[in-house]
Each structure stands twice: as structure tokens, then as C-alpha cells.
N, C-alpha and C positions, 0 to 999 in steps of 0.2 A: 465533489463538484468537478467538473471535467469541462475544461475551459480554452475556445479557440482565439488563436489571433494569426489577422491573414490578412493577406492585403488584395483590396479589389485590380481584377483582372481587366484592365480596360480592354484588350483585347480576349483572353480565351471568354471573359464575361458576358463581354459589350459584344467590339467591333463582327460585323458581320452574323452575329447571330438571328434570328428570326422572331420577331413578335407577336402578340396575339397567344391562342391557345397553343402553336406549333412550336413555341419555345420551351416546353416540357418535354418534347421530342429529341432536344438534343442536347450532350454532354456542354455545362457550366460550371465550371470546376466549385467557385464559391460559392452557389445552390447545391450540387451535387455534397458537397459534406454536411448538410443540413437531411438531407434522402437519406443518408445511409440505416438499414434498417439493425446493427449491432453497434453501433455507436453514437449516443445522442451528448452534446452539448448543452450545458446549461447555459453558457455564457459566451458570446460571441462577439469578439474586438475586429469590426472590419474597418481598416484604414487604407482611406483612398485621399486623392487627390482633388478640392472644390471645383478644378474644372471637369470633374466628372462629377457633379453632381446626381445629373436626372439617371445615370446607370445604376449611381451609390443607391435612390429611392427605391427603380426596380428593382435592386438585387435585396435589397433589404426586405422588401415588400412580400416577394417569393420566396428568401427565407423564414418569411415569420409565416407563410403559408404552408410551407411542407414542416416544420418545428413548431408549432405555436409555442407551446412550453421555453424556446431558447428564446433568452435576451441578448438582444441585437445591441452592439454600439458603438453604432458612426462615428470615428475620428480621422479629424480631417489633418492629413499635412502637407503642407506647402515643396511641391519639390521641384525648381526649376529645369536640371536638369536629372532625370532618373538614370542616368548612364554614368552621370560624375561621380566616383567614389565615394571622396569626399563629403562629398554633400550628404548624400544617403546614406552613410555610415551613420555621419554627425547626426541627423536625423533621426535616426531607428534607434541611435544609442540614449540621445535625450529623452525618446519615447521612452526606452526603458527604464530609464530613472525617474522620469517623474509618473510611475506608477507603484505601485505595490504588491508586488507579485511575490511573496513571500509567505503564500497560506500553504503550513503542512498538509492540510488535507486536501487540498485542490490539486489536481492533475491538468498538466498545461498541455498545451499542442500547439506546436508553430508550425502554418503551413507554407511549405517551400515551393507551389507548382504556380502561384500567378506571381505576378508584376515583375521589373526587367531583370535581367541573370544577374546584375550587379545587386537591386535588393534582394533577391535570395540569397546571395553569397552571404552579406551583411544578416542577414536574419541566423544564417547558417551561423559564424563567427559571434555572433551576440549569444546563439544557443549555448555552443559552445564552450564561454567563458560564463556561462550563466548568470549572465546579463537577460535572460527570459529564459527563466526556468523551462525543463518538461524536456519534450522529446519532439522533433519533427515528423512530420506528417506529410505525406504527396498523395497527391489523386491522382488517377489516368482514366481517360474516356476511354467505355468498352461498347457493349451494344446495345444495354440502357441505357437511359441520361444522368443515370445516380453515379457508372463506372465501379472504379474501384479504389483502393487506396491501399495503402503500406506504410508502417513505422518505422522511424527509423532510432533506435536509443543509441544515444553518445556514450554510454558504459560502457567502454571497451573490453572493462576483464567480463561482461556478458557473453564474447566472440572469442572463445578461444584459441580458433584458428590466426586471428589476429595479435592477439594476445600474446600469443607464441614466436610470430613474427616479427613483434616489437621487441618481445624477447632477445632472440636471435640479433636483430640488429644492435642491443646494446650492449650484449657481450661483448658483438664484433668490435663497436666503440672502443668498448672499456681495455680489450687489447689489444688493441691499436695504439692507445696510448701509452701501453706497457709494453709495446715493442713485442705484441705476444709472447710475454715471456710469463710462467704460468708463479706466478709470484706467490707467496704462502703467509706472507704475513698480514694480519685482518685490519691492524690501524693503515696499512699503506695502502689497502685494498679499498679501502671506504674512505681515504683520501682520493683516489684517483678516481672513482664514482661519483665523489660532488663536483670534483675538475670536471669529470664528461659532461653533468648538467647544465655546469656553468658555461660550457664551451659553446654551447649548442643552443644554449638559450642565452646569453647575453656577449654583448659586444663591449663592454664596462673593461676599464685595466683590470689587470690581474698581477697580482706580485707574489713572486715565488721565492722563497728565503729558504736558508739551510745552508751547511757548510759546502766548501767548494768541495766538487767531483759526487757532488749529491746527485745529478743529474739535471737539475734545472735547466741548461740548455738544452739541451735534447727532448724534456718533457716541451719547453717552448714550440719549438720544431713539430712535435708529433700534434700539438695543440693546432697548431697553424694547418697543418695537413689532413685533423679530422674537419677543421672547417670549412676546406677549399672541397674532399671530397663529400660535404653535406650544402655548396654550390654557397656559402655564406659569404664568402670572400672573393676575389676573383684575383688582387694583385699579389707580391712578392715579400715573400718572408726576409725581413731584413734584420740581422744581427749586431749589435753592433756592441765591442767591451767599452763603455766608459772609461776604464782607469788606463784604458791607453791616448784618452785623452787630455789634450789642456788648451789654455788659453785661446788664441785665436782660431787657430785649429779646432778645438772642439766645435766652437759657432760655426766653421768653415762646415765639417764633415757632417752634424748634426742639420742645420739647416741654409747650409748654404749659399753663397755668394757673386757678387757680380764684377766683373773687371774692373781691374783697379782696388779693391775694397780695401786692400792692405799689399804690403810688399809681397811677390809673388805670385799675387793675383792676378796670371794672364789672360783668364777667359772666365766667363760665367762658371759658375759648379749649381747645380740645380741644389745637391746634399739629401741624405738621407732620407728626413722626414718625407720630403717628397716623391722619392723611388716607392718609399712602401704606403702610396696613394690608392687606397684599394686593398691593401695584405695588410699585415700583423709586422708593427718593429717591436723587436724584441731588445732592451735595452739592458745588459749583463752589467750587472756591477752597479747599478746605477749612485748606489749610498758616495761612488767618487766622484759623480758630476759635480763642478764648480755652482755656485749660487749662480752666477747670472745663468748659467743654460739651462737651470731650475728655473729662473724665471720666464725664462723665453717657453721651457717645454711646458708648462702648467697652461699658458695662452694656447701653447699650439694642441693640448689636447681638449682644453674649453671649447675653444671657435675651433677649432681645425684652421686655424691662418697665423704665419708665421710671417717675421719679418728675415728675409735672407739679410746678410752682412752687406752695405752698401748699397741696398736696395731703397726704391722711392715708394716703392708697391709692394702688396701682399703677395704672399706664396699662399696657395692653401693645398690640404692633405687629408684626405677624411681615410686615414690609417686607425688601425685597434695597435692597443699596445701592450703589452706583459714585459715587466719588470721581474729583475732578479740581483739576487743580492743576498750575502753573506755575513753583513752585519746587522748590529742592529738602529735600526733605522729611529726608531726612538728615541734612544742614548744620543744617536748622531744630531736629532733635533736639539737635545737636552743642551747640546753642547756648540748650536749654533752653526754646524756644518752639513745640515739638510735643512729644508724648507719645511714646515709642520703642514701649513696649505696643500702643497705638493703629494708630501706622503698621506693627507685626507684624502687627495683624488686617488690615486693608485692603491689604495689597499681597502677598498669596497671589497675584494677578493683578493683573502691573503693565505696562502697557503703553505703551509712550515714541510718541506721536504727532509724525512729523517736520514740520518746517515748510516752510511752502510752497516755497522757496529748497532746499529737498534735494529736491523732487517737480517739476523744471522740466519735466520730461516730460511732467506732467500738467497744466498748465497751459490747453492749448489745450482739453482736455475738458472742464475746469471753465468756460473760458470760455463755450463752447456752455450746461452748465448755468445760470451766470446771463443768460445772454440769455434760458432757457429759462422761469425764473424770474420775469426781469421782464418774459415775456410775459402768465405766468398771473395777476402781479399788475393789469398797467396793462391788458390787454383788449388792448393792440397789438405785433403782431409786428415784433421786430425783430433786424436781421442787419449786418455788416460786408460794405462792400465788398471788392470781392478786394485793393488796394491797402493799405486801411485795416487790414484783418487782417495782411497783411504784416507793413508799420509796427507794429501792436501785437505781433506777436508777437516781434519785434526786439528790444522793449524790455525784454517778459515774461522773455526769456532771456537777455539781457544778465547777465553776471555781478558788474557794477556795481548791478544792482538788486537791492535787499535783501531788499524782500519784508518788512520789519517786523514788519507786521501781518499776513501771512498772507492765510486768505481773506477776512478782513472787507476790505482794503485793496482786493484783487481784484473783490470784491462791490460797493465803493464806488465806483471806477474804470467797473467795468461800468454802473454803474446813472445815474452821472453822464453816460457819454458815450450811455446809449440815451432819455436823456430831453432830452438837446441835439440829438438826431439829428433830420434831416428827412426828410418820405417811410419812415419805416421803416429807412432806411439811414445807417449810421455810417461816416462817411468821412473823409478821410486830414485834413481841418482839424482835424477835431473831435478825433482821436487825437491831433495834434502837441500841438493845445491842453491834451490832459489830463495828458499825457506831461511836459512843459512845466511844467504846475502841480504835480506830483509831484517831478520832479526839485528845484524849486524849494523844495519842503517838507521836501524829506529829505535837503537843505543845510541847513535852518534848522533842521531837527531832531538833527539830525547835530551842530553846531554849537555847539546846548544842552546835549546831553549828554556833548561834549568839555568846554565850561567848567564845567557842573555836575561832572563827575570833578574837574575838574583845582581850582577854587575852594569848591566846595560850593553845595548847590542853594539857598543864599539869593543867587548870587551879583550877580543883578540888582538887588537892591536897594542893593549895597556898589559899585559902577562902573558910571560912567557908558558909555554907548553905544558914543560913538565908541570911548572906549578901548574894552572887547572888542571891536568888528567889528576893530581895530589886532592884540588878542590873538591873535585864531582866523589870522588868515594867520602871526602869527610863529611859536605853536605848529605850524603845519604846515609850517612851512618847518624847523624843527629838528626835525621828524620825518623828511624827506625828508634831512636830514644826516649826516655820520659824526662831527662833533664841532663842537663851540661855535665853535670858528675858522672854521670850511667855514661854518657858521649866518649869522655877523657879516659875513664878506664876500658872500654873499647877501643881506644883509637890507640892508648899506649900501653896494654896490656904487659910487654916483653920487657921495656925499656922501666918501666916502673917497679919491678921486679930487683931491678939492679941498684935502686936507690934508698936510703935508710928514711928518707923524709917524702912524699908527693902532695902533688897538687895538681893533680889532672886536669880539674875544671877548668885552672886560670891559665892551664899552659895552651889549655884549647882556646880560651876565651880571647888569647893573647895573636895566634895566630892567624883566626878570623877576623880581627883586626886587620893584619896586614892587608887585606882584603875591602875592610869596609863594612863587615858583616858581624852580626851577633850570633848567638845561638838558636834566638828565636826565631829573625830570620828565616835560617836555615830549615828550624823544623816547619813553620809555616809555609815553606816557598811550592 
């Protein structure tokens, strides 16, 4: 069954057309798709307006005179103004619901060429989100009165020209947000594919979590840049780290203040929230914000209206926001040091950025990128020899290396070994060299926060030197053990040698003590 809905044309229908038998003579859009001789309707929804009644009669009258067969029917709705949006949206969308337009085998048609450009648009947008199933339809007068007509289907992957263009522009998206850098790993790659949908289609927080030097600021940043060039936003990307904030200050720079408000206070400060009226605040760190500016920021992303420090009046700021943060947020509710309300609003879209060490694949890409990098900063281009590249990427992949820090470690690495280079080119001394001082760091780093676990982080002040460098090999020798006895005779294999009696275990057991530590400890740490 093949079924129309259109709305009467008070003018191309009505106004100034000709009556009598000479009204056959000339093109009426809403008769004219009853004429057509390769497409008949069974069913036809004309809705007009009651003050156009006596047109709604004739046109309906005429229709059922060139169709007999189509069933006609009049629905009337009330539209004060047909130019108001609002109105006419809310209207045509009620129409849509309280009908049933949901037969498989029924083929719909919404006509787009009568009543004003606002309910076409609205008809269009209802189509679209199939809110009235089918496909669109226009007529155009030609030099009969029947004209002509054209389909228009919403199935885009039917237009492949189109298709292809849509294409095109979502790659360009998708590396945009990767900094076009041609990335190879498929769980990062299908993360930053639901970032582009979510970018593009929703203004909602976003909280991006992962260890620090994951990139979360920078994904923020390129997030804010694809929506400013996709015209979504219009004001300024505001950064801001939490954990260099506190107390008064934080209320000061978060949402800001009026003369007088507290000591210091020489002059109004409008504060952040409200610079980024219009853009994206990006707030780093956030798991450090103090409770109250939790409570202040949950209002101000509810209403968009904040109260500044010392103010009588509202501030308000219809800013988007993306969060970011390296802990876990959960735990931090668990433990009374985040808001759980809070973290419901902000993590609607929650997105876990992996660390460099899960992304080894992508490593050589990013590499290129910071050479790329510290081309366009220092003015000189610079490359790995083919050797030197080897060597680094050996070590890049090694699965001994941790990768800590992420990209900033890799960015630092880079930037150290292209500003040692000679000639432009970085070669295999200069990598062993850097490779060399890394390893070297991420012993002594490593090392720190074995004793800081295992004594607590004053520990340096409470033992002397020699003893911990003594500590850090015993602790790792009874981690590489199955028990205290296996421990002892590793630790004093030479010295036990010389003795008619031992006791390994207790002499180990004895000087862990001194310490504060067991053997279990040790191997558990």
C-alpha cells in the first residue's frame, strides 16, 4: 500500500489559482500527485489548517475526482503561527506519535513542496529521524498540470558519491584527533572512533582517565578543536590542573570572585568557569579537587549558574567540560574524597586511555611524530640512522621497558637525543648513550619506590645509604626465592662456608628486623 502525507498548500493550492473548469489547466501541487499516471496512492493524509477549510473541501473534492480509488483524510491542525519553529515542530512531531505508521508492508511518502519552508524543514527532520517513516517526495510544475516529481531516499549508503564523502571526512576526523599520526594499534583505534562520535554528537562531560603522560590533555585539546572546526562551539579552550589548586584559591580561580571577598582581593576576577562560556573547560586532575568546589562545580554544570566568592548574584557559563584524571575515581568515592553525585554527572562518557607499554605497536609512529615535532620547533631537520633506529627501536619494544611516563618519557628521549645529534643525524652512540641513562634512572627509580612500599616515603631520612643500596639487593634476592632458607643460603653462600654450624634463615630473619621487615614482606612487595 503506498501511502501519502502532505500538507495543504494555501498558497501553491489555494491563493490566486483559477476556478471553475480552468483550474485543471494549471499546476496544484496537492492535486497534481493524485494525476500522476505511474504512481497512485492508496492512502492519503492531507493536513491543513481549519481556517482553510472551504480549500481543504476543494482540494479534497478534486482529489478524489482524478483518484477515486485514493482514500483521502482530512486532519486538521491548529498552527498559530507557521513560521514559529517551535510550534511546528511540536506539532508535526505530536502528529507523528499519535499515529501508527509502522506497517512493513506499507510504502510512505512525505511531501516536501507545500506549506511554509519551516514545516518542510520539520517534515524533513521528522523524516529523517523516522519519526514518519518512507522517503520524501517534491513535485515541480512543468507544462501540464499533473508536472512532475522526484524522490528523495534518506539511505545514504544508496549514494555512493556521498557515502564516500562522508567517508573522507571521518577519517579526516578520526586523524585529527590522533594528531595524524597513522597509529597501528586496533583497541586505541576503536577508542578514538567512539571519541569522534561522541565529539560530534554530544555536548555531555566526558572523563578521560589513564596514567599520566597518556595523552589526555592533548586528546582534550584536539577534542575542543574538532568541535570548533565542525562550528559546535564558538568560545575558548580552558585548561585548567586541579592539583595545583587549594583552598581559597581554588573558589578564587575556578569560579571566581568580587572585591573584597577575602584578603587580597583587590578587584573582581570574573574565574575560569566563565572565560570558557561558550568553549570546552578541560579540568586535569580533577580526582584533587577539594569537596566544596565539587559542590559548587556539579551546580555549575547542572544550571550552568555559579555563585562567584563574595558575590550577591549569579554568574552563569553554558561551557562543555571534559575531565581527566589518573586515579581511580571510584576508590576516591569509596573513601570519601570525591563526590559519587559528581562523578555520576561526568562519566556518562568515560574513556580509559591505554599507556604507552599496551601501544608498542605504535611506538615507531609516534617516534616520527616527535622528530616531526622537534623539526617545527628548532628550524632543523632531524632523522635516525638506519642503525641507530634499529638500536632504538629494540629498546622501545623490549618488554623490560616500562614506559613510566608514557609519551612525555618518549618526547624527552626524543628531544634529548635530536639535540645531541650531529649533521642532522642520530646515531647508534648517541642512542646507546640515552638508552644507557634511562636504564640507569629506572633502577634508581624503581629502587625508590621498592623502599618507599616497603619503609615508607620518609625513608631516607631514617637510613643511612649504604644500608638501603645493602636493602634493595637483599629485598630482591628474597623475591627471586621460595623461602627464607633458599634466601640465607643465597645471601651468605661464602661466609657460611667458613662456619662448622649455620643458620641462614635466622641470620636473614634477624637483619630484616633491623628494618622492620619479614621475609614475606619482601617477597610480596
Amino acid at each position: 500500500m503506498n501511502i501519502l502525507i502532505s500538507l495543504l498548500g494555501s498558497t501553491l493550492d489555494g491563493a490566486g489559482k483559477p476556478r471553475g473548469l480552468s483550474r485543471w489547466h494549471v499546476w496544484r501541487p496537492s492535486v497534481a500527485l493524485a494525476m500522476q499516471n505511474d504512481l497512485h496512492f492508496d492512502r492519503y493524509h492531507l493536513i491543513y489548517q481549519p481556517k482553510f477549510e472551504s480549500l481543504k473541501e476543494r482540494i479534497v473534492e478534486d482529489i478524489k475526482q482524478c483518484s477515486p480509488a485514493t482514500e483521502v483524510i482530512p486532519e486538521a491542525i491548529v498552527m498559530d503561527d507557521p513560521w514559529d519553529f517551535e510550534e511546528v515542530y511540536s506539532k508535526l512531531y505530536e502528529y507523528s506519535r499519535s499515529h501508527d505508521f509502522s506497517g512493513e508492508e506499507d510504502n510512505y511518502y512525505i511531501h516536501i513542496t507545500t506549506g511554509s519552508h519551516v514545516a518542510q524543514i520539520c517534515l524533513f527532520l521528522l523524516t529523517e529521524s523516522h519519526h514518519l517513516p518512507g522517503k520524501l517526495i517534491q513535485t515541480h510544475p512543468g507544462m501540464s498540470p499533473e508536472g512532475s516529481y522526484n524522490i528523495i531516499d534518506l539511505d545514504l549508503s544508496r549514494y555512493d558519491m556521498l557515502a564516500k564523502r562522508f567517508a573522507v571526512e571521518r577519517k579526516n576526523d578520526l586523524d585529527f584527533l590522533k594528531n595524524n599520526i597513522a597509529t597501528r594499534n586496533q583497541q586505541f583505534n576503536e577508542l578514538i572512533e567512539t571519541i569522534e562520535r561522541v565529539a560530534i554528537r554530544s555536548a555531555e562531560p566526558i572523563l578521560l582517565t589513564g596514567p599520566t603522560g597518556a595523552g589526555k590533555s592533548q586528546l582534550a585539546r584536539r577534542i575542543y578543536e574538532l568541535k570548533k572546526l565542525n562550528n559546535q562551539i564558538r568560545g575558548e579552550f580552558v585548561n585548567v590542573n586541579c592539583a595545583t589548586l587549594r583552598g581559597d584559591q581554588a573558589m578564587s580561580v575556578l569560579f571566581g570572585h568580587k572585591k573584597g571577598a577575602f584578603t587580597g582581593a583587590v578587584a573582581d576576577r570574573p574565574g575560569l568557569l566563565k572565560k570558557a562560556d561558550g568553549g570546552i573547560l578541560f579540568l586535569d586532575e580533577i580526582g584533587e579537587l577539594g569537596l566544596d568546589e565539587q559542590a559548587m562545580l556539579l551546580r555549575a554544570i547542572e544550571e550552568k549558574k555559579f555563585f562567584p566568592l563574595g558575590a550577591d548574584s549569579e554568574s552563569e557559563s553554558n561551557f562543555e567540560l571534559i575531565c581527566g584524571t589518573n586515579r581511580n575515581l571510584e576508590t576516591a568515592v569509596n573513601a570519601g574524597g570525591f563526590r559519587s553525585d559528581l562523578l555520576a554527572r561526568i562519566n556518562l562518557w568515560d574513556f580509559q586511555l591505554p599507556g604507552l607499554a599496551e601501544r608498542r605497536e605504535d611506538i615507531e609512529p609516534n617516534v616520527d611524530y616527535e622528530l616531526q615535532c622537534f623539526t617545527e620547533k628548532s628550524g632543523k631537520r632531524i632523522t635516525f640512522n638506519k642503525e641507530a633506529k634499529s638500536e632504538f627501536m629494540r629498546f622501545a619494544l623490549d618488554p623490560s621497558t616500562s614506559w613510566r611516563g608514557n609519551f612525555r618519557d618518549l618526547n624527552a628521549m626524543i628531544t634529548r637525543m635530536a639535540t645531541l645529534s650531529n649533521g642532522g643525524r642520530i646515531d647508534e652512540k648517541v642512542v646507546k648513550g640515552e638508552i644507557a641513562r634511562v636504564r640507569k634512572s629506572q633502577q634508581s627509580s624503581s629502587a625508590d619506590e621498592l623502599l618507599a612500599g616497603l619503609l615508607g616515603s620518609d625513608y631516607q631520612a631514617r637510613f643511612d645509604e649504604f644500608d638501603l643500596c645493602q636493602l634493595v639487593k637483599v629485598v630482591e634476592v628474597c623475591r627471586q626465592s621460595r623461602s627464607r632458607a633458599e634466601a640465607g643460603k643465597k645471601l651468605f653462600a661464602v661466609s657460611r662456608k667458613q662456619r662448622n654450624t649455620t643458620n641462614d634463615s635466622d641470620r636473614l630473619g634477624k637483619y630484616l628486623e633491623r628494618f622492620g621487615l619479614t621475609f614475606q614482606m619482601c617477597k610480596n612487595s
